[in-house]
C-alpha positions in Angstrom: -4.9 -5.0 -34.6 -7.4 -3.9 -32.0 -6.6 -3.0 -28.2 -10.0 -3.5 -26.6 -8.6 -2.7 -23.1 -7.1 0.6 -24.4 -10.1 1.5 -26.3 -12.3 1.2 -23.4 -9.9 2.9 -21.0 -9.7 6.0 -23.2 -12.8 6.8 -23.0 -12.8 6.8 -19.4 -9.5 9.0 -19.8 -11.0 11.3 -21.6 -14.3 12.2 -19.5 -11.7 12.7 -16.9 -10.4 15.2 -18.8 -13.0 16.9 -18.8 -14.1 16.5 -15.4 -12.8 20.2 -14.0 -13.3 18.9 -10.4 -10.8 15.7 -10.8 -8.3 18.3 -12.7 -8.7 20.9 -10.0 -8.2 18.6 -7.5 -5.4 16.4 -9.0 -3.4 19.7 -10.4 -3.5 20.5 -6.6 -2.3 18.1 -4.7 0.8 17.5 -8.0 1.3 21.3 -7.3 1.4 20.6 -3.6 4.2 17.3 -4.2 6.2 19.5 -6.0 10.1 20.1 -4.7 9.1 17.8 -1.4 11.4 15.2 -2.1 14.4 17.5 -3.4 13.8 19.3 0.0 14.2 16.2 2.1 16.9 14.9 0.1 18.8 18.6 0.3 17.7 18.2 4.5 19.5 14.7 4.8 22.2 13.4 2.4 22.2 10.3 3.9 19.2 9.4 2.3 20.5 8.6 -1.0 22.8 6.1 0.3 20.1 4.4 2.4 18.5 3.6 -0.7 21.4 2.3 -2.6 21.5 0.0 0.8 18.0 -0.9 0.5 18.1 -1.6 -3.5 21.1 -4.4 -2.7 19.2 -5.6 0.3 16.5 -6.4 -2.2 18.1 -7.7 -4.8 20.1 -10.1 -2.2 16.5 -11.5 -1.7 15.1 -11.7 -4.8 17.8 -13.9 -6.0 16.7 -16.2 -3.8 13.4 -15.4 -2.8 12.0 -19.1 -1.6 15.0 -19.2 1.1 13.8 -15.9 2.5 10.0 -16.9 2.8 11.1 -19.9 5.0 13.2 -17.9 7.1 10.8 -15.4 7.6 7.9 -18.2 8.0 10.6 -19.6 11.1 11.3 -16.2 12.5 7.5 -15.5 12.6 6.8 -19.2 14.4 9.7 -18.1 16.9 7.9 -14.9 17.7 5.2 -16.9 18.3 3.0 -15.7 15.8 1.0 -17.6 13.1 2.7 -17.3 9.2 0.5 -17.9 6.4 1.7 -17.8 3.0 -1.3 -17.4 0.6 -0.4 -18.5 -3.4 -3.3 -15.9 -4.5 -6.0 -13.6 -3.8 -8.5 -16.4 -2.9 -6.1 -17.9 -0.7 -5.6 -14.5 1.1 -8.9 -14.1 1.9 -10.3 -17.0 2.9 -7.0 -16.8 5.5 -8.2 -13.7 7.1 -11.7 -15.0 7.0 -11.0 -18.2 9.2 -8.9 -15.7 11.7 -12.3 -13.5 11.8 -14.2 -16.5 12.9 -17.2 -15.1 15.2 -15.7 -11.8 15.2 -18.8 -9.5 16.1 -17.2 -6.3 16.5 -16.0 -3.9 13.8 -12.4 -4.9 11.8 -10.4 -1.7 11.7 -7.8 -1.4 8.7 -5.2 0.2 8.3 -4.0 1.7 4.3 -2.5 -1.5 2.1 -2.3 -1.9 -1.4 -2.3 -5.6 -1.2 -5.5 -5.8 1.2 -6.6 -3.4 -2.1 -4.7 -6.1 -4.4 -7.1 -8.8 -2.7 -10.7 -6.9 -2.5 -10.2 -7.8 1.0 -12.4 -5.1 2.5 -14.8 -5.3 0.3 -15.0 -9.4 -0.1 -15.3 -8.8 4.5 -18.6 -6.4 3.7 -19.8 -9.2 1.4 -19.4 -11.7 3.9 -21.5 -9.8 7.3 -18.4 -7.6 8.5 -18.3 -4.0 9.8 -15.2 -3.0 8.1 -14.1 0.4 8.1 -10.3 1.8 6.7 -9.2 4.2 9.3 -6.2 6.2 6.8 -8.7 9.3 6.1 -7.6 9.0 2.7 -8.5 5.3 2.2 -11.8 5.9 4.1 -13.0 8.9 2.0 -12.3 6.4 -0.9 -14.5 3.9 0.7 -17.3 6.0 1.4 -16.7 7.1 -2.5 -17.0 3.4 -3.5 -14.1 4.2 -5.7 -10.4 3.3 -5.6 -7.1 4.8 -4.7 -5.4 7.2 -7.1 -2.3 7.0 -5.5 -0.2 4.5 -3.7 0.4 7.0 -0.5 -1.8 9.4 -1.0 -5.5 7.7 -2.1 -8.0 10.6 -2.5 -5.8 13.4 -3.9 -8.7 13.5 -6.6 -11.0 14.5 -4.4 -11.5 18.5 -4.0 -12.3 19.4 0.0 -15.9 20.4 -1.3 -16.1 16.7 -2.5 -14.4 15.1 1.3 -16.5 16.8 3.1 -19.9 16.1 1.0 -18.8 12.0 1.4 -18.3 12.7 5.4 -22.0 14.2 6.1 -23.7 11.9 3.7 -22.5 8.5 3.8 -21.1 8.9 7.7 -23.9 11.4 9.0 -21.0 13.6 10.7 -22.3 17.2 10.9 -19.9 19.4 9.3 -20.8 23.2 8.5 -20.7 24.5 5.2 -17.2 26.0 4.0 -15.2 23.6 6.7 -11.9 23.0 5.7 -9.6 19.9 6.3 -9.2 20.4 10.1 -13.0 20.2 11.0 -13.1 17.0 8.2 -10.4 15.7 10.0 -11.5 16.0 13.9 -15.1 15.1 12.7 -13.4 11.6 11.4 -11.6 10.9 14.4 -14.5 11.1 16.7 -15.9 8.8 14.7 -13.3 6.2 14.1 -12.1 6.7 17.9 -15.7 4.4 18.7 -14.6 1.8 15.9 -10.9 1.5 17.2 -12.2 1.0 20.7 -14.7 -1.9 19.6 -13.1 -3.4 17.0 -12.3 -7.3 17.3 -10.0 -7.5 14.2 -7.5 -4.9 13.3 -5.8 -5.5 9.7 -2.6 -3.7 8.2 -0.2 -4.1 5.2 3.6 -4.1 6.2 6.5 -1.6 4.4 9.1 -4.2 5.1 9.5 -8.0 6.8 12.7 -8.6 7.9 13.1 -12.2 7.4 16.1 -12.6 10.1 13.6 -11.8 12.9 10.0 -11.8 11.3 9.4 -8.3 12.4 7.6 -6.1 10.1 7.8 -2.4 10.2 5.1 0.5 9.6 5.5 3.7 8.4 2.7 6.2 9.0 1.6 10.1 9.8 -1.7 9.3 11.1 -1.3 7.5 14.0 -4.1 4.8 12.8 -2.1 2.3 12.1 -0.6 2.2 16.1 -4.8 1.9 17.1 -5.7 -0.7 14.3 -2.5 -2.7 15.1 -2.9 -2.1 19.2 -5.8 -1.5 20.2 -8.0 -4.9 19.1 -7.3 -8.4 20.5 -5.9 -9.8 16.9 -3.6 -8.3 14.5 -3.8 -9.3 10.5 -1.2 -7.6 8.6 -0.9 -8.9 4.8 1.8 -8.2 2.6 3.4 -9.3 -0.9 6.3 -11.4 -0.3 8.8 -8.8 -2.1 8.3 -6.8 1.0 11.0 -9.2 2.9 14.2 -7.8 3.2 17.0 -9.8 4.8 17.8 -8.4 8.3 15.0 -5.3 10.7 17.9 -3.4 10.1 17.3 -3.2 6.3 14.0 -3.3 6.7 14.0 -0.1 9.0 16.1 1.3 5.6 13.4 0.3 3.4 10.5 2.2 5.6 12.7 5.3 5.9 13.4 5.6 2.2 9.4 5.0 1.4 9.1 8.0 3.7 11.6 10.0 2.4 10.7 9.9 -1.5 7.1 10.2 -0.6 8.0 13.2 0.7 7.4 13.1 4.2 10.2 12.8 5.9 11.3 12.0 9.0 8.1 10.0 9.4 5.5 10.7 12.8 5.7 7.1 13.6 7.6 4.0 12.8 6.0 0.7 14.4 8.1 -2.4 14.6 6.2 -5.1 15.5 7.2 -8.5 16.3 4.3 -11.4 17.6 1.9 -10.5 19.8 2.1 -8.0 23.1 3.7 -9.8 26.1 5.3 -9.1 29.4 8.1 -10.6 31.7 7.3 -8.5 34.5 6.6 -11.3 37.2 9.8 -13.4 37.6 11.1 -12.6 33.9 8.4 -14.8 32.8 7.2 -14.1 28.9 3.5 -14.1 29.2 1.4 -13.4 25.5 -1.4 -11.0 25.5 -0.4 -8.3 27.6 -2.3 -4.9 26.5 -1.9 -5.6 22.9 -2.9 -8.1 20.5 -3.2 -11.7 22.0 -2.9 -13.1 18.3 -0.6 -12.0 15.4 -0.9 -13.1 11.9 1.0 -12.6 8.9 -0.4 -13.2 5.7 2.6 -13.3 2.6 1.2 -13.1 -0.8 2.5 -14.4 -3.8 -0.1 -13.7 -6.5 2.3 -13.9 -9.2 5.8 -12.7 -7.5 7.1 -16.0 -7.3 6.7 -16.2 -10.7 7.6 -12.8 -12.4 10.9 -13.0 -10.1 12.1 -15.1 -13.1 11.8 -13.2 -15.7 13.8 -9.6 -17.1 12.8 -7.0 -16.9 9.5 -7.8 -15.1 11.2 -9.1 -11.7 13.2 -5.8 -11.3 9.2 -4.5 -10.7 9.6 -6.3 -7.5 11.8 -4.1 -5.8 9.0 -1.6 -5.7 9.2 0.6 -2.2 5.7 1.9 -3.3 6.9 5.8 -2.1 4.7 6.9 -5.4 7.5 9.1 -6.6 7.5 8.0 -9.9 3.6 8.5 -10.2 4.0 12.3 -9.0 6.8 12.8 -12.0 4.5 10.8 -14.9 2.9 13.4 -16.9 0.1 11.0 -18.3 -0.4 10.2 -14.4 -0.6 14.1 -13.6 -3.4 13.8 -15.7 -5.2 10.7 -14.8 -4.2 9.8 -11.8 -4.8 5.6 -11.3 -7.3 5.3 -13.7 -4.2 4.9 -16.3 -3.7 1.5 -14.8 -5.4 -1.7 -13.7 -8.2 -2.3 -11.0 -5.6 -1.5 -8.3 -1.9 0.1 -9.6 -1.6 2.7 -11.8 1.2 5.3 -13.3 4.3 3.9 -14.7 4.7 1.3 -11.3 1.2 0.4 -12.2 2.5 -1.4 -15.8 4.2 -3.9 -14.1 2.4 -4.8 -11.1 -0.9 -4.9 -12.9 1.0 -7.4 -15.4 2.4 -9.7 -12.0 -0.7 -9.5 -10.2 -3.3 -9.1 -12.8 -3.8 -9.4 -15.9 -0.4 -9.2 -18.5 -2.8 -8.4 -21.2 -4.0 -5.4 -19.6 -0.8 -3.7 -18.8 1.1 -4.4 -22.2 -2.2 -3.0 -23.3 -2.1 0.0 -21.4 1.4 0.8 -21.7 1.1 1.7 -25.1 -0.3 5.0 -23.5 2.9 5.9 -21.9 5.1 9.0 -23.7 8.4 7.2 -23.1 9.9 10.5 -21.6 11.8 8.3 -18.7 11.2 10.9 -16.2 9.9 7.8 -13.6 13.6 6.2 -13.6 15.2 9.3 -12.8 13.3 9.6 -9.4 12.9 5.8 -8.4 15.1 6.2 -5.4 16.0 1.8 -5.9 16.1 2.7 -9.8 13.9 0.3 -11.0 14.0 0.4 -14.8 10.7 1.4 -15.1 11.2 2.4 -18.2 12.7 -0.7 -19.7 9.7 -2.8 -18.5 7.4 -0.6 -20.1 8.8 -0.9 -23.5 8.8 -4.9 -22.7 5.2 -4.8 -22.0 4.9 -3.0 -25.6 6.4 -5.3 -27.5 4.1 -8.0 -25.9 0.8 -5.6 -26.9 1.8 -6.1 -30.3 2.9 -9.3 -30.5 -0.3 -10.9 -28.2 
């Protein structure tokens, strides 16, 4: 039996293994991971019972997922913003395209791995767009013409040698010789600051919808997201519809405990955001469009969740929280990063949501690469069984 998708894959494996500035660079920033999580969780205890809240949350939805997407749809409407809910990638993007209409300024984003899921930046340049993604790591991987290696943390393959080369040549910043991070970084902002300020279209993903009051919540460090979100006159955020949890209050949970076993914790900013800006300043009126967004949109993906919800092991996948904790611990991803995956998720969360969103093929395919060792269920702070669907997508590699 052959495995064409592994085949080809390995080879690309292996000339990253010998690619010393991907290794440096990887080795690094794994190095630099290390003990961060055990840290928070030592800092506060709490946090481990969040996330048991958050994993029944989740499963409460997922049992009956179609009941939530209507009450979020309502809560939305009542919010008075506009609910979309897009059956694929196609459908995504031509949704965002119709709200861009005769946009003529910039579209800012803000990091998503569905937007990533979709192509949606890149399908915006194809069609006349300015786009530019405004999370430094995201943006140094769009100015590489590459794609993320990590689900919160994009560029960690990228040696600062390598950032700041991409920042003077393909932005035309001028950076000195031997700068470090802090002079790529304020060189970045000056330059985004022009595109926030101008943009007509800002786009963001969503760490949690809470279906009881259409809310969605954003996690960040940055402080991009509160610019692309607040600064231009519409706001896009697109997410996968496993992201609704039932009430804000457990989606709040779910945005803490991405923070926390990410490793950052307590977060610099946690956005809630709920319809477009208004005010009842004059006679307790509710007027929309205040200094905010005058529009809010939020795009729900299925692209396969509906469907993979039905079946064991795969649906557990759903309950994803995308902190990347299991892709630090993976020792074939410590050596890889996201190229041991599909076009967009890789490590051992990458199996199954390259298998729901992509191609099942693929990932039964490329699971036969993983060592089995388990390490990724121990540190899934929902424990997913990552494990578990990994050997499932095996068994379908040989029996396809």
């Amino acid at each position: 039996m052959t495995y064409k998708v592994v085949q080809a894959r390995l080879g690309e494996i292996l000339r990253l293994l010998e690619d010393k500035a991907f290794q440096k660079a990887l080795q690094d920033s794994v190095g630099n991971a290390e003990g961060k999580h055990e840290r928070v969780a030592a800092s506060y205890p709490y946090l481990k019972e969040l996330a048991k809240k958050v994993k029944e949350a989740e499963e409460k939805v997922l049992a009956d997922l179609d009941h939530y997407i209507d009450m979020t749809i309502r809560s939305v409407e009542k919010n008075k913003g506009v609910p979309h809910l897009a059956r694929d990638a196609e459908e995504a993007r031509r949704i965002v395209l119709d709200i861009a209409g005769e946009c003529r300024g910039p579209i800012v984003m803000s990091k998503s791995m569905v937007a990533e899921e979709v192509g949606l930046r890149e399908f915006l340049e194809g069609e006349g767009f300015e786009v530019w993604e405004t999370d430094l790591g995201q943006l140094l991987i769009q100015l590489e013409r590459g794609r993320p290696m990590h689900t919160t943390a994009p560029a960690i393959h990228m040696t600062v040698e390598r950032a700041r080369g991409l920042v003077r040549e393909r932005l035309g910043l001028e950076i000195p010789e031997g700068a470090g991070p802090e002079d790529i970084v304020a060189a970045v902002r000056g330059f985004l600051r022009e595109k926030f300020v101008a943009a007509c279209l800002g786009i963001s993903g969503a760490n949690a919808v809470a279906a009881d009051t259409g809310a969605i919540v954003l996690v960040e460090n940055e402080g991009n997201i509160r610019l692309t979100t607040g600064l231009p006159p519409v706001h896009v955020a697109i997410t996968g519809v496993d992201k609704i949890l039932p009430t804000l209050q457990d989606a709040v949970a779910e945005a803490l405990v991405q923070a926390a076993w990410a490793g950052l914790y307590p977060p610099t900013y946690l956005n809630i955001i709920a319809g477009p800006s208004n005010t009842a300043d004059i006679q307790h009126k509710r007027v929309y469009g205040a200094h905010g967004p005058k529009e809010f949109h939020l795009i729900l993906l299925d692209n396969g969740r509906r469907e993979a919800a039905k079946f064991e092991p795969l649906g557990e996948q759903l309950r994803c929280i995308r902190c990347g904790r299991c892709q630090w611990e993976c020792p074939v991803w410590q050596q890889t990063a996201n190229k041991w995956g599909g076009p967009v998720y890789g490590g051992p969360m990458g199996m199954g949501w390259t298998a729901i969103t992509y191609s099942m093929r693929e990932a039964a395919e490329l699971s036969l690469l993983c060592l089995g060792c388990g390490r990724c269920d121990v540190v899934c702070p929902v424990e997913i069984p990552l494990s578990r669907i990994i050997r499932w997508l095996k068994t379908r590699a040989h029996t396809s």
